[in-house]
C-alpha positions, 0 to 999 in steps of 0.5 A, a space after each residue: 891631332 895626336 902627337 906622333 902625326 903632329 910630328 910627322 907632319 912636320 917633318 914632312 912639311 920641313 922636308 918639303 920646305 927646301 923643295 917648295 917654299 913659297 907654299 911650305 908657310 901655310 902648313 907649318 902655320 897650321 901646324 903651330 896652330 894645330 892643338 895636339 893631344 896625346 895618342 894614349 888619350 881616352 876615347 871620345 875626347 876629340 873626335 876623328 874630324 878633330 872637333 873637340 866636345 861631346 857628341 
């Protein structure tokens, strides 16, 4: 996952924790969980279903 939707994932999901706590904890675990790589990475690093490896 690139950073800047890292970021915005969690904002949102921090947004939505007043609104809806009781199903607010599932993504932000996930969201601590998730691997975050940089957005100016090379291409081929991680691929768009965020499985990393070779192809």
């Amino acid at each position: 996952m690139g950073d800047i939707d890292h970021q915005r994932l969690n904002k949102l999901t921090l947004a939505a924790a007043d609104r809806f706590p009781d199903i607010s904890d599932g993504p932000l675990s996930e969201l601590e969980r998730a691997r975050v790589v940089s957005d100016t990475s090379t291409p081929g690093k991680c691929r768009p279903d965020g499985i990393d490896g070779g192809v």
